[in-house]
N, C-alpha and C positions, 0 to 999 in steps of 0.2 A: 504493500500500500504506500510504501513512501515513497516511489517512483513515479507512482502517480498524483501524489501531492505535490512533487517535486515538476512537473511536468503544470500538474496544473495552476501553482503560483503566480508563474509567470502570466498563463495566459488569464488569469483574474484580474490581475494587475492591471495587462495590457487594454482587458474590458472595461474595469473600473475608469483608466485615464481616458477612454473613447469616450466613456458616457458622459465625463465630467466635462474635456472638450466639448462634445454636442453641446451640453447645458450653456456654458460660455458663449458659444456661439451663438446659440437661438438669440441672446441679446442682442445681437447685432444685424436682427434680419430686415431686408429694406419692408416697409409698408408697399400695400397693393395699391393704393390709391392715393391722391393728393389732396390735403384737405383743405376744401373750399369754403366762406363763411356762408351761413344760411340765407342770408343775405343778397349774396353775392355770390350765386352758384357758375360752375365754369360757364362760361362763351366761346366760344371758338372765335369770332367774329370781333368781340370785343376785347380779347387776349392777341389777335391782329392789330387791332387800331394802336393798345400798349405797348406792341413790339414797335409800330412806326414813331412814334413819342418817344419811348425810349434811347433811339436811333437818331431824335430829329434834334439838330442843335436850334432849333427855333423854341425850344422852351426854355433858352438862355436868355439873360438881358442881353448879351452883345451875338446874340445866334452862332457863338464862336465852338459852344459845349455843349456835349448831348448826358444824359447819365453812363453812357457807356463810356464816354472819356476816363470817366474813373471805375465804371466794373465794367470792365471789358472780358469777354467770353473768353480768348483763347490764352489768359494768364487767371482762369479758374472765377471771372468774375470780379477781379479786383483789378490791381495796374504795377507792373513791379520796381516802383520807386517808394521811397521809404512816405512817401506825402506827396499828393497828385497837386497840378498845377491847377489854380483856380484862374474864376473872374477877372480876380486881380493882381495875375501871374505871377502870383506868390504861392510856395507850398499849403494846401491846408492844415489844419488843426492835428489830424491825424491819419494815420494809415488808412487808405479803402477799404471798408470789409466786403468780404465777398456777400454775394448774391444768390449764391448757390445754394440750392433747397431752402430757398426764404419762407416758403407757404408753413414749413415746422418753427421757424425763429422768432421764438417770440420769450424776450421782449427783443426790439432793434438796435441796432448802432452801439459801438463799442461802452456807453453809457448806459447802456440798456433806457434811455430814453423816450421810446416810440414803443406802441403796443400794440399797433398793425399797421401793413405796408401801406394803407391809404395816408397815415396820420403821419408817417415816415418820409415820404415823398416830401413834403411840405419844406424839411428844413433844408436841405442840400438845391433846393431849387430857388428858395427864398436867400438864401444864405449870402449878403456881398461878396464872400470870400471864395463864394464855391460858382454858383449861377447865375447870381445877381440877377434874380428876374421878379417881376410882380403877376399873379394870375391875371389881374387887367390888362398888362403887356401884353401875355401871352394868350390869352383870350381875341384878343385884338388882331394878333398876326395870325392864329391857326384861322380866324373864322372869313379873314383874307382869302383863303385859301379855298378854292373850291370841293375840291374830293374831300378833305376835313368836313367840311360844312355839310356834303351828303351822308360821311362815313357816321357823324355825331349825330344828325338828326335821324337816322335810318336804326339806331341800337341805342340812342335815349330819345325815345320821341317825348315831344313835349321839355326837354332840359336843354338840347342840343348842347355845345359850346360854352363850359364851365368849370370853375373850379372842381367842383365835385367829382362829375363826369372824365373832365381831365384824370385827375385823382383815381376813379376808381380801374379808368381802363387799366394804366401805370400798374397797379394793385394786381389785376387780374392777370397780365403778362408775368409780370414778375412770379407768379405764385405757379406760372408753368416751366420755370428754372430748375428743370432736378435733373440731378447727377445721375448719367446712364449707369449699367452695370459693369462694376469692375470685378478684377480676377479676386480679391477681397469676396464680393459675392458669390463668386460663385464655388469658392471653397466652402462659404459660410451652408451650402445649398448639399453641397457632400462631397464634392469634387475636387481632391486630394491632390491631383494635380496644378491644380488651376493656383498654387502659388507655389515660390519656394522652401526648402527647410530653412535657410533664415531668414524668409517673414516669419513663418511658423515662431522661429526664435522668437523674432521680435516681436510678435503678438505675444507669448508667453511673456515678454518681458514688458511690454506692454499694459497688459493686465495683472502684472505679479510684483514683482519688486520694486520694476518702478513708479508703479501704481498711479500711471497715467490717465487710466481706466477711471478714476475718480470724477474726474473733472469732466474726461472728454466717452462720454458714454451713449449706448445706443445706436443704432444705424447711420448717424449723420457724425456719430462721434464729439456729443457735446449735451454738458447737463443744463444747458440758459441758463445756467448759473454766472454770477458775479464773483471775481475770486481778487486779489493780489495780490501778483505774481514774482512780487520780489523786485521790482523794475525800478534803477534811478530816473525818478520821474516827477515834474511840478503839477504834473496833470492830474486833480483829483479825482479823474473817472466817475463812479453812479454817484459820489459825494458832492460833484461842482453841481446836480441839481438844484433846480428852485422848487421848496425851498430846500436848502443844503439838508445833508443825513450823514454825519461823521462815521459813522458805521462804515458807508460806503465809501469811504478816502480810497487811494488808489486802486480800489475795484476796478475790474472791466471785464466784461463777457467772453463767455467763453468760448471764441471760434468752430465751428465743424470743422472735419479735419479730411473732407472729403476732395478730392482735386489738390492736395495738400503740395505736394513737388511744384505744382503748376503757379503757388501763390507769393514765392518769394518776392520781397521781406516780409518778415515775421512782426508778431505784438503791432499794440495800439498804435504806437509810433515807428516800425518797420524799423526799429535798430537793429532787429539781429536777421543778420540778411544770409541765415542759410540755415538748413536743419541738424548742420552737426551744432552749431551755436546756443541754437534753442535747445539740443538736450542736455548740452555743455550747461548751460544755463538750469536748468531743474534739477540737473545731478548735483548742481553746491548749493540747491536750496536758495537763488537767487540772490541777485549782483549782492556784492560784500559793500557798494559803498554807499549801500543807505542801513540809516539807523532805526529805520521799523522793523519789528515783525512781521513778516509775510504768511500766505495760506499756503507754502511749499516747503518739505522736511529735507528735499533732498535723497540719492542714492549713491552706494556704489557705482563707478562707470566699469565693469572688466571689458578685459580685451575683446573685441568683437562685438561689444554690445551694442554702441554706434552704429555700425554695418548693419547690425540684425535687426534694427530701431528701423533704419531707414528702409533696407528691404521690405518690411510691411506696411510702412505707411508709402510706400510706392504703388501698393495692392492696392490703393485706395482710390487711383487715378480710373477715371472710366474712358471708354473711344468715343465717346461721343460730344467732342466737346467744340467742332465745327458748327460753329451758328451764322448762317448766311441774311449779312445785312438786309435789311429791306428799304425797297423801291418807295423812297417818302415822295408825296405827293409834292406837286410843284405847283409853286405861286400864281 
């Protein structure tokens, strides 16, 4: 009988750590569907009109920037400079966040400030520094515009050309931004191939020691959590609201990590401009030259572990991330 105990150790073992994988994994499986508000149910039609708005730099005060200037599709929805060029061809405030699977991100913008993408749109468009534009502006030159002015009356009848409407289409495009299937998936699905042994590592390290998996959790890899993150930084994050909440001093949200290779630089303010940086950065339990407390303890780095980090968050990249501008209507 002991050779058969001996035989069968192993392969319990080997069943026990399958099951517990599977377990792990199911956390991270994508949603069948995109959630739309009740409200606000998909259009096909009206997620059209938002891709051309999106696209069009006529909802600039100088028609010089569109919102893609700064989350642009094929660098994962953001733009890869540490702080995109505004209005006033000066850096803004802070790094671009992506766009990517916006329809789950709630709340918005690195402050967690906004609490849905209609309410969201507002500031980066109003903003001197970013668009400088007014919805009476803009109002003014779309309704110029002949195909505008069918496209709006034809999918808000009775509203045509408006804030709101502006607004919602914006909303509704935006919320059809999700990240195709990457090889990340399709391991998560059974397909043992579909990555290497060190993502494998690096999900293991991942979700284990270095216990990344806290913060950035679930299928989009990210808890909408407020966290800070150890950064020398004057920017208060969810604490500069009005009105102020000290609690939330250097807070800032916590990015999905999906398209993650494609979004260099890293953090609110794009300082760490690579992903060996950023885990350089979490393994000392963040920068030594501030005198807070941060929400980060820090790991071990061993040999390989970088490599194995990056090989799985590489799994995270999907093919599909060619988005063919659209044909804006002309004056």
């Amino acid at each position: 009988m002991r050779w058969k105990a001996a035989v069968l150790a192993p392969l319990l073992l080997w069943t026990f750590q399958s099951l517990a994988q599977a377990a792990g994994l199911e956390a991270f499986k994508r949603p069948q569907t995109v959630p739309f508000p009740e409200d606000a149910p998909y259009n096909r039609e009206i997620a059209t009109l938002g891709k051309m708005l999106f696209f069009d730099p006529r909802l600039s005060g100088g028609q010089n920037i569109s919102c893609s200037s700064c989350h642009n599709p094929s660098f994962g929805w953001e733009v890869p400079v540490p702080k995109p060029i505004g209005a006033a061809n000066t850096p803004v405030r802070r790094h671009a966040p992506t766009l990517l699977n916006a329809a789950w991100i709630s709340p918005l913008l690195w402050d967690g400030s906004s609490r849905s993408l209609e309410e969201q749109a507002i500031g980066p468009i109003t903003n001197p520094a970013k668009m400088n534009a007014t919805f009476d502006g803009i109002t003014q030159r779309l309704s110029s515009v002949e195909d505008y002015r069918i496209w709006f009356d034809h999918l808000f009848p009775g509203q045509g050309i408006r804030k709101e409407t502006i607004l919602a289409a914006l909303a509704m495009y935006q919320r059809t931004i999700v990240g195709g299937v990457a090889s990340f998936d399709r391991w998560v699905e059974g397909d043992e191939t579909a990555v290497s042994d060190a993502a494998k590592r690096g999900f293991a390290l991942f979700t284990g020691k270095a216990n990344c998996a806290s913060c950035h959790t679930g299928w989009m890899f990210t808890s909408n959590q407020m966290y800070d993150i150890g950064l020398p930084t004057s920017d208060l994050g969810g604490g500069g609201l009005v009105p102020p909440d000290p609690d939330l001093n250097f807070r800032f949200k916590t990015p999905g990590l999906r398209n993650i290779v494609l979004r260099a630089p890293f953090m609110h303010d794009g300082t760490l401009v690579s992903l060996e940086e950023v885990i350089r950065h979490y393994a000392a339990g963040g920068s030594t030259a501030i005198a807070r407390t941060s929400d980060i303890e820090g790991f071990l780095l061993e040999e390989g572990d970088t490599e194995d980090l990056i090989a799985f968050l590489a799994t995270l990249t999907d093919t599909g991330t060619n988005v063919p501008t659209p044909i804006l209507p002309a004056n």
